[in-house]
GUTIVO-303028 format. One record per residue: x, y, z of N, C-alpha, C in turn. Coordinates in steps of 0.1 Angstrom, whole numbers, padded with zeros to 4 digits, always signed. Atoms other than C-alpha are relative to their C-alpha. Layout:
BEGIN
XYZXYZXYZ;...
! end
This chain:
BEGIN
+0007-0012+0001-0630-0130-0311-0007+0003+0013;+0007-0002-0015-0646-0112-0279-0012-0002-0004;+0010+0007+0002-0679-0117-0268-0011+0013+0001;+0005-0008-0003-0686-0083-0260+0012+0006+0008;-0007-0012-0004-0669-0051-0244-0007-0001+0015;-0001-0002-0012-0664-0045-0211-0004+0014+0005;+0011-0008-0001-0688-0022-0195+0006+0016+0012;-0005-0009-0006-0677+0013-0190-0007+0014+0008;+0013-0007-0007-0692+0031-0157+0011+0016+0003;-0009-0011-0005-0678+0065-0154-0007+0009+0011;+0006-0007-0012-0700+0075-0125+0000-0008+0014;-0006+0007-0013-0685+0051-0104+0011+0006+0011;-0001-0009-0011-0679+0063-0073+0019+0005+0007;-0014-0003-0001-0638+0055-0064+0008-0009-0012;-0014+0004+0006-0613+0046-0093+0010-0005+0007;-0012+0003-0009-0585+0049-0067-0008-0004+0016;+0002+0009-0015-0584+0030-0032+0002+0018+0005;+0002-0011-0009-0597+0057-0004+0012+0004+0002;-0015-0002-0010-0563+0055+0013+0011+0007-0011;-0008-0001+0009-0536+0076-0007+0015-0011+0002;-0010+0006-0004-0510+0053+0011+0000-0017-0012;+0002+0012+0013-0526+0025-0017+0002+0001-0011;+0002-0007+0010-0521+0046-0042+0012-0004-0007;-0016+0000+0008-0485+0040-0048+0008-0019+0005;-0005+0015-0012-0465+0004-0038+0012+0011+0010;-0014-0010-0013-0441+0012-0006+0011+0001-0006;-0018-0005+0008-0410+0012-0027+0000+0009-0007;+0001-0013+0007-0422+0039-0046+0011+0012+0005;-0006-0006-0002-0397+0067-0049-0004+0012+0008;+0002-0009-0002-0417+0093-0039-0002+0000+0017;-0005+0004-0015-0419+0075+0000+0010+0008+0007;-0013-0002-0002-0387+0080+0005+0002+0013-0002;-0003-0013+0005-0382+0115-0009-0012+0008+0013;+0009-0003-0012-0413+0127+0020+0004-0003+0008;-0005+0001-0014-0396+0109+0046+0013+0009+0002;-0012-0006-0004-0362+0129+0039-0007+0011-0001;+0003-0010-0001-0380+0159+0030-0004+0002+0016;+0002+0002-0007-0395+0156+0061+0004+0003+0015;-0011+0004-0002-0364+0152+0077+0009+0022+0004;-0008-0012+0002-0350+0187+0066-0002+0014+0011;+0006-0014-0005-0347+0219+0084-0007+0011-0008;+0007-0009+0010-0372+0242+0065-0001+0013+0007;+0006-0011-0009-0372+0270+0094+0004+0012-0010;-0004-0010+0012-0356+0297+0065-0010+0000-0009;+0007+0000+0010-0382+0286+0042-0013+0008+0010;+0013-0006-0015-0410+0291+0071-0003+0016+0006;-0003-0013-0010-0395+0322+0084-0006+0012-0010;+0000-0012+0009-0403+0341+0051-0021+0003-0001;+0013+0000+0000-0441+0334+0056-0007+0010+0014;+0004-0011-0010-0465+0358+0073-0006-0015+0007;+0012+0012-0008-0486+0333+0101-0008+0007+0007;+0017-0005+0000-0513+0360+0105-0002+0013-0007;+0008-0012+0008-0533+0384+0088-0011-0005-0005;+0005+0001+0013-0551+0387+0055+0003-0010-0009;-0009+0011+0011-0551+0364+0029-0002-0012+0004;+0003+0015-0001-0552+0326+0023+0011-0004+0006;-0014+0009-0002-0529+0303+0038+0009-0004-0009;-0014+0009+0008-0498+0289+0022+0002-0013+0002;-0004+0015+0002-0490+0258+0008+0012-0002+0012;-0010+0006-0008-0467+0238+0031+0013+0003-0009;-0015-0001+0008-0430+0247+0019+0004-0013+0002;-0002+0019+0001-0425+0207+0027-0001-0006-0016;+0007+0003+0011-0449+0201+0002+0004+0004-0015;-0002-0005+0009-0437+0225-0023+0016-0005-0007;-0013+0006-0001-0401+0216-0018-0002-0014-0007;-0004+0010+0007-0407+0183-0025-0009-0005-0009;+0007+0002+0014-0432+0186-0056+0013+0006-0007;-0007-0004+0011-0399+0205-0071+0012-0011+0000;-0005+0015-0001-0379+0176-0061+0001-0012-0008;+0004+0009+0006-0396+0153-0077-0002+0000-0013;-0003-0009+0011-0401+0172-0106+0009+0000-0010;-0009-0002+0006-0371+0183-0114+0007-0016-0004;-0009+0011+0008-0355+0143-0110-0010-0007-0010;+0006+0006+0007-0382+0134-0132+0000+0012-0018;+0002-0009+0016-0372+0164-0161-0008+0009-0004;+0008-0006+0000-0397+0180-0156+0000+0018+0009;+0000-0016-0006-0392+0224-0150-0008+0009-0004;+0009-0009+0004-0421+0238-0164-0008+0001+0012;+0014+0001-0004-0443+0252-0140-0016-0001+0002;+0011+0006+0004-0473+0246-0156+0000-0011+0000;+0002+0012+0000-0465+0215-0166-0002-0010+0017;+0003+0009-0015-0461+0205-0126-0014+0003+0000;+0016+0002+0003-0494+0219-0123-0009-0007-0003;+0010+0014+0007-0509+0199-0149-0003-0016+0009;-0004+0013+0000-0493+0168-0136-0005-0003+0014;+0006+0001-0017-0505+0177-0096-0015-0006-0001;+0012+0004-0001-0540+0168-0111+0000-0015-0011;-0001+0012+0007-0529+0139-0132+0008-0012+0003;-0005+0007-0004-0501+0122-0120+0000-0011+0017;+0002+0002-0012-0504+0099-0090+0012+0002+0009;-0011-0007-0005-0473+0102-0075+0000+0019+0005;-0005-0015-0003-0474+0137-0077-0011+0011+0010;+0011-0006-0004-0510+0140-0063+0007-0005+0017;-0010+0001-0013-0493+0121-0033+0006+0007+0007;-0010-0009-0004-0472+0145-0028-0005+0012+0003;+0007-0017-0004-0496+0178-0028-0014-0003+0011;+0014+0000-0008-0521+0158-0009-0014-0002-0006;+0013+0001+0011-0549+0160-0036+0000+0017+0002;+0002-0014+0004-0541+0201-0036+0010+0006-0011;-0004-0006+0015-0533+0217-0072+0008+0011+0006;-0001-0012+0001-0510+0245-0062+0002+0006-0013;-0001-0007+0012-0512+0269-0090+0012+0006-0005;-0010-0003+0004-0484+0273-0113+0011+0016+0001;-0010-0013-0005-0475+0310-0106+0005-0004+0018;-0003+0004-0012-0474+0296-0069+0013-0005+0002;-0016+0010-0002-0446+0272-0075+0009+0007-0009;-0011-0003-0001-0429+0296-0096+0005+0011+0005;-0005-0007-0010-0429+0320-0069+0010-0004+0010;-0004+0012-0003-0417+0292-0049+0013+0003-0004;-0013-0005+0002-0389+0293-0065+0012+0008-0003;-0007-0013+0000-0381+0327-0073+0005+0005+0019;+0000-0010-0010-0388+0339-0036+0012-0014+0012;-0004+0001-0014-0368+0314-0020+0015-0014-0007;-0009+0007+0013-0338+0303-0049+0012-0012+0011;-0015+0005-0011-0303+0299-0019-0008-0012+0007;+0007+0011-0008-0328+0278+0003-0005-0015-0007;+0007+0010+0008-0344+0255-0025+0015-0007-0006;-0018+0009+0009-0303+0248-0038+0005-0007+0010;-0002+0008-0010-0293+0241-0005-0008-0011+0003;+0010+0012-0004-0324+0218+0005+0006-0007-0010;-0001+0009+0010-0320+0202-0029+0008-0008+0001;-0015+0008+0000-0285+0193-0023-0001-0009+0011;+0006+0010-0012-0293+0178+0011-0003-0011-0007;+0011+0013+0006-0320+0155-0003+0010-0006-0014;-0009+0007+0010-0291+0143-0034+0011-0010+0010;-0009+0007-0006-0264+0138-0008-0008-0010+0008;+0006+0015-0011-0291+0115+0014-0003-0010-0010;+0005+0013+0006-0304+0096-0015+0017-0002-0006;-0010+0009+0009-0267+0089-0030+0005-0011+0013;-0008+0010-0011-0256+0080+0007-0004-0014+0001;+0009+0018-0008-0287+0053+0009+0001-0007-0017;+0000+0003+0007-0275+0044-0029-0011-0002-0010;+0008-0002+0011-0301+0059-0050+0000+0008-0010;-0005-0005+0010-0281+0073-0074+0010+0006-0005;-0015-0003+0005-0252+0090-0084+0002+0017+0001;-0002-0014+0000-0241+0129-0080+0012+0003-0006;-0009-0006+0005-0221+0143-0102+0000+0013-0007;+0009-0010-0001-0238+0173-0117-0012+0002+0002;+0016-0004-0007-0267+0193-0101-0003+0011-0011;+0003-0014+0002-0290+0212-0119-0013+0005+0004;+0015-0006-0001-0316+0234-0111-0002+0015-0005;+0006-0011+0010-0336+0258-0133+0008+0004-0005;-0009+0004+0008-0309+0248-0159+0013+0009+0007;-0011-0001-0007-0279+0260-0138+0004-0013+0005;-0009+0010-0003-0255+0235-0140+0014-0003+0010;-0010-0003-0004-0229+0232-0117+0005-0016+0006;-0008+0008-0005-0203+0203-0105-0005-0003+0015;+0003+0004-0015-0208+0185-0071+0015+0006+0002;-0009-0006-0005-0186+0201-0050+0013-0006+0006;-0010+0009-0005-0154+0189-0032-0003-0007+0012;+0005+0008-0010-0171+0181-0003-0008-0011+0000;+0015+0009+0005-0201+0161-0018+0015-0016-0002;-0010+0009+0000-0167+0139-0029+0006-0008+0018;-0011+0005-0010-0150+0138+0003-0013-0009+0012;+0011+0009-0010-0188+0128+0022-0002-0013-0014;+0010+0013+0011-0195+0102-0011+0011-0001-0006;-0010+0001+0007-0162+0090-0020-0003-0010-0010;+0002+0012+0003-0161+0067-0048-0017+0003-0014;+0015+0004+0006-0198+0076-0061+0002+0015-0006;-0002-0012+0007-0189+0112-0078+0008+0003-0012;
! end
């Protein structure tokens, strides 16, 4: 039998280690998925942004890009529910930085920028099957399903 309860301070000051880099272990998937994003040419996504006027700045399309990323391999296409999960999940806070973009945001996101977000996506599948993190054989996004193509075969033979 206990001897007593373990004393709960909720005005304690950090829960999580300062560093977001403590936040996750290094094998974490979501590493990996930042360094290829990273990696990508975004200047198409970039190019559609104003960079002066009025108005607030914009989320990093990096950022955004690989919150739907992550997302999506995790089942997850609601964009509320990403939302939610930007302020809940660690992983996913990782990934926005500790910033909530707001759910009409991300599904602007991917209304205003569909060709570019299919292409990137496909990128970031063919690098993680190349480094053996998984398997391609249908892609979907925002339930459009479609077949890996004959090229995705002829770069990943064997794994399609």
């Amino acid at each position: 039998m206990a001897r007593g309860f373990r004393r709960v301070d909720r005005d304690q000051q950090f829960l999580l280690p300062v560093d977001m880099r403590e936040w996750l272990p290094g094998d974490h998937v979501v590493w990996a998925l930042l360094e290829v994003v990273e990696h990508l040419d975004v200047t198409e996504l970039e190019a559609r942004y104003a960079q002066s006027g009025p108005g607030r700045r914009a989320y990093d399309p990096r950022m955004l890009l690989a919150l739907l990323i992550y997302a999506y391999s995790a089942g997850i296409r609601s964009s509320r529910q990403i939302e939610r999960l930007c302020r809940t999940d660690v992983a996913m806070r990782v990934i926005c930085g500790l910033q909530v973009p707001d759910h009409t945001v991300i599904a602007r996101f991917r209304q205003r920028h569909p060709d570019s977000v299919r292409t990137l996506f496909t990128q970031v599948l063919l690098i993680c099957a190349k480094a053996g993190m998984g398997r391609v054989g249908s892609i979907a996004v925002d339930g459009t399903k479609w077949t890996a193509p004959g090229w995705v075969e002829a770069l990943l033979p064997g794994r399609v």
